[in-house]
C-alpha positions as CSV (number, residue, x, y, z in Angstrom):
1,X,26.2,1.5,7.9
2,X,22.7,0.9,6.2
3,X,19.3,2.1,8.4
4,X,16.7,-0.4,8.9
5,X,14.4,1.4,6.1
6,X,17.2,1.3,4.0
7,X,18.0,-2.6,4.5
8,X,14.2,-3.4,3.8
9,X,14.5,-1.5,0.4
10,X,17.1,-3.2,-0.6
11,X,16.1,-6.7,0.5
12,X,12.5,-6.2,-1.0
13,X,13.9,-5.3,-4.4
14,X,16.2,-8.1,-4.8
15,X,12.8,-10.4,-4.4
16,X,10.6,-8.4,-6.3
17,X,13.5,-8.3,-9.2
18,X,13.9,-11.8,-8.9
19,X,10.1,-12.6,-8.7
20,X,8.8,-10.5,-11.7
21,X,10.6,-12.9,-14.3
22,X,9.0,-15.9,-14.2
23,X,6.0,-14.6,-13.5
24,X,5.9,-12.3,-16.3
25,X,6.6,-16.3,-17.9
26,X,4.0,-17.5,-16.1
27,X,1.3,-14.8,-17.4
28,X,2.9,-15.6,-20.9
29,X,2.1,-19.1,-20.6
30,X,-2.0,-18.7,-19.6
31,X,-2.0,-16.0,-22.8
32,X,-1.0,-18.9,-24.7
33,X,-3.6,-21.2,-23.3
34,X,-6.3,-19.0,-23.9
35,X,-5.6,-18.0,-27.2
36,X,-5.9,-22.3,-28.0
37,X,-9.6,-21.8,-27.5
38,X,-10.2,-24.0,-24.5
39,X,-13.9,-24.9,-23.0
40,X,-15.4,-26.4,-20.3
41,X,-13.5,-26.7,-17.7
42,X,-10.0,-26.2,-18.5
43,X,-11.1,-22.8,-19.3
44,X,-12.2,-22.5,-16.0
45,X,-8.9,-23.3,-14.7
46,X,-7.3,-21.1,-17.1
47,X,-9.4,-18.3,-15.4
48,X,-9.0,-19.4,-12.7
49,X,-5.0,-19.2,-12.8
50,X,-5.0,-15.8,-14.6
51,X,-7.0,-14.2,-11.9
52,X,-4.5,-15.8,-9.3
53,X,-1.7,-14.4,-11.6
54,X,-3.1,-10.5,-12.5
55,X,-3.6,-10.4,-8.5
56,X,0.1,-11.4,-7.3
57,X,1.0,-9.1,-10.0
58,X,-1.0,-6.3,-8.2
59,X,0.6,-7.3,-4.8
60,X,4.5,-7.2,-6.1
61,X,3.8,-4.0,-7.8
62,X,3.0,-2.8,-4.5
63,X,6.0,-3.9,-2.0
64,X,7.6,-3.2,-5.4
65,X,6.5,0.8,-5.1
66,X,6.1,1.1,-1.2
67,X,8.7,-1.6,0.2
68,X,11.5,-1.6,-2.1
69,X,13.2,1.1,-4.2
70,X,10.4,1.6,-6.7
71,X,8.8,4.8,-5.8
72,X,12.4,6.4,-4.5
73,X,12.7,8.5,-1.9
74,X,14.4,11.7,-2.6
75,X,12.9,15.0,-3.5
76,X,9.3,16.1,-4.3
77,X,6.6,14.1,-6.3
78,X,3.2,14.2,-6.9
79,X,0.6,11.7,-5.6
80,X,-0.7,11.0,-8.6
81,X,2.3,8.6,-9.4
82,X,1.0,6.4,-6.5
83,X,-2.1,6.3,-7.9
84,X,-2.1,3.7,-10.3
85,X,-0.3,1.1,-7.9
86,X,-3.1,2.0,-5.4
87,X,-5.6,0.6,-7.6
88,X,-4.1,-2.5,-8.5
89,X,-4.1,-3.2,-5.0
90,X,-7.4,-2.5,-4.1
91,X,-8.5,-5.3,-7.1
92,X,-7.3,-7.3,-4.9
93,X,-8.9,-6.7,-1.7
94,X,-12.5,-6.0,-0.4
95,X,-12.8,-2.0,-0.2
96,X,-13.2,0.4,-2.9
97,X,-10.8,2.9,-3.4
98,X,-12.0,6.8,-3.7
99,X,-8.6,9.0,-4.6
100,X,-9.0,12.5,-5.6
101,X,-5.6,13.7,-4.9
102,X,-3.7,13.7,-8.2
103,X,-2.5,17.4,-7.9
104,X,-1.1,17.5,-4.3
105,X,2.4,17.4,-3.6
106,X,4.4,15.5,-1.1
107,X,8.2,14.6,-0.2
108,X,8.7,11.6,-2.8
109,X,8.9,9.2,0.3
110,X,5.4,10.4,1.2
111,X,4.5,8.0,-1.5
112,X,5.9,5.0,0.0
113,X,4.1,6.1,3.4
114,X,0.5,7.0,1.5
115,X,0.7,3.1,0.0
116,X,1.7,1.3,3.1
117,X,-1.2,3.3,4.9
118,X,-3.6,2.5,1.9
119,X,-2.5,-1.0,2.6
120,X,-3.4,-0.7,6.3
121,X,-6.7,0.7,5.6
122,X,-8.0,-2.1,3.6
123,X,-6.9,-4.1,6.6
124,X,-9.4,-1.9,9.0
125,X,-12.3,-3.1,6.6
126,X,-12.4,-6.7,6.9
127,X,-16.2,-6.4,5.7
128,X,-15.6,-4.6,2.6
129,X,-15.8,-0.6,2.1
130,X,-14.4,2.3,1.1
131,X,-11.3,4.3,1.8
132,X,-11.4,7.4,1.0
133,X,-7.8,9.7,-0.1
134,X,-8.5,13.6,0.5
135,X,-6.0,16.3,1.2
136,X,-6.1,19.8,3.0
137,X,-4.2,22.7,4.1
138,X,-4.0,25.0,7.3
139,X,-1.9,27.6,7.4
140,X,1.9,26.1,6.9
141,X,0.8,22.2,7.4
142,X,-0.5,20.4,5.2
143,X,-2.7,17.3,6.2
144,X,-3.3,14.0,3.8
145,X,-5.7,12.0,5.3
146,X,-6.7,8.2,4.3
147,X,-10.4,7.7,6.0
148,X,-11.4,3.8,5.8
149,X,-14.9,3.6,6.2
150,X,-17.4,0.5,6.5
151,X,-18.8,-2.2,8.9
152,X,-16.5,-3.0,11.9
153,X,-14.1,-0.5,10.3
154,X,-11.2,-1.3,13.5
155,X,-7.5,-0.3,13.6
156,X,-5.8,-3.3,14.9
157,X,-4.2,-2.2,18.6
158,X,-0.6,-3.3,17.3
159,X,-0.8,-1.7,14.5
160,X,-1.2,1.7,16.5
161,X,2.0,0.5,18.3
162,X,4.3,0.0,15.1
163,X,2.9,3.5,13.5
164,X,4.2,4.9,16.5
165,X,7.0,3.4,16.9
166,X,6.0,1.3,19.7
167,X,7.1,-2.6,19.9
168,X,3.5,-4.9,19.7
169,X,2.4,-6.8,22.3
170,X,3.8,-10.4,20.3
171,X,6.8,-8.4,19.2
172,X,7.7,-8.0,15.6
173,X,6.5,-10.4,12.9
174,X,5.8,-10.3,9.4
175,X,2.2,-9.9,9.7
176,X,2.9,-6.3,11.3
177,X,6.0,-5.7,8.8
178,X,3.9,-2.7,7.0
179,X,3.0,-1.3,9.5
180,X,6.4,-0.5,11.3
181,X,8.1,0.2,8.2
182,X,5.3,3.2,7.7
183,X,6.2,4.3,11.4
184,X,9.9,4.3,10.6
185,X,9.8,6.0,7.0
186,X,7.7,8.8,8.8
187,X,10.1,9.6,11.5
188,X,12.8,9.9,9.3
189,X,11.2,12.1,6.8
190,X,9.9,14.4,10.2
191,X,6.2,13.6,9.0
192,X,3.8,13.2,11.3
193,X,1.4,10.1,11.5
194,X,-2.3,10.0,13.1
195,X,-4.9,7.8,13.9
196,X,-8.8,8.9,14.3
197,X,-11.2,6.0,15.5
198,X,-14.9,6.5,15.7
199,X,-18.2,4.3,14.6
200,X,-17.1,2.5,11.9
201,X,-14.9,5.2,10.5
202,X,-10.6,4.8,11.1
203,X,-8.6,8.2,9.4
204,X,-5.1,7.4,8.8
205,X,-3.3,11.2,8.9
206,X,-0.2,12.1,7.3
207,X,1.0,16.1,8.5
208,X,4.0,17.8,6.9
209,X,4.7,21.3,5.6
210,X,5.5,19.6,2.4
211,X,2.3,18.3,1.9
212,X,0.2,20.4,-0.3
């Protein structure tokens, strides 16, 4: 019997697999166009498209790496291999990304968790921003913490409820999809999740004895 996180893997990697193709054909095709030299405005349009194109490409790569089966989930890793997807997704939205944990170490599934949470984050910015990725260690815990920080920085109530496991007040629905996947992946791997709210400041907090 598959689990739910399991399921979601599974299903989100047949559609990235079967996605990346002909886009990949797609982003072939504008190269092409742009290497005929055009001007005016079918230049802009060409622009136009390859921007459009290099950001869905950021977005699979993500539910690629933290939805589907792209980051794995057995043994150790270290951050750093998230590190590239994070950026590509923070091209695409308002915030600025500050990472400075290359070196720490985390259960590989971690990963999965760290991107979904940096993907929540940008959500708490809808003004713009920066998120901030710092780790630290007390005694046998370690602590990974994602602090999102900016002008109405707000963690949405329902996403509280799917981190913890909770059903939202309108139940399930894709819009809230990341969020109770992150909840469920952290249960399972017996890490714990936090949330800190204060004047435009939300900390996202991951706690595990293999973090560090």
């Amino acid at each position: 019997m598959l689990d739910n996180s399991r399921m979601a893997a599974l299903v989100a990697s047949k559609v990235c697999h079967d996605i990346v193709s002909p886009m990949s054909m797609l982003m072939q095709g504008v190269e092409m166009l742009r290497d005929a030299a055009p001007s005016g405005r079918n230049a802009e349009a060409i622009g136009l498209i390859e921007q459009c194109m290099t950001n869905a490409f950021a977005r699979l790569d993500f539910y690629r790496q933290a939805v589907a089966d792209g980051m794995g989930t057995e043994g150790e890793a270290k951050l750093v291999e998230a590190r590239a997807t994070a950026e590509r997704l923070y091209s695409t939205v308002k915030p600025s990304l500050d990472w400075t944990v290359d070196d720490v170490a985390a259960p590989r599934v971690g990963l999965k968790i760290v991107l979904n949470l940096l993907f929540i984050a940008a959500d708490c910015l809808p003004k713009g921003g920066t998120v901030r990725v710092e780790a630290s260690r007390t005694g046998q815990t370690g602590e990974l913490r994602i602090i999102a920080t900016g002008t109405r920085a707000k963690l949405k109530a329902e996403t509280s409820a799917c981190l913890a496991g909770e059903t939202p007040p309108d139940g399930f629905q894709p819009y809230n999809l990341v969020p109770t996947l992150t909840g469920l992946l952290a249960r399972q791997a017996q890490i714990t999740l936090l949330a800190r709210e204060s004047e435009e400041r939300v900390e996202l907090v991951m706690q595990s004895p293999r973090i560090g």
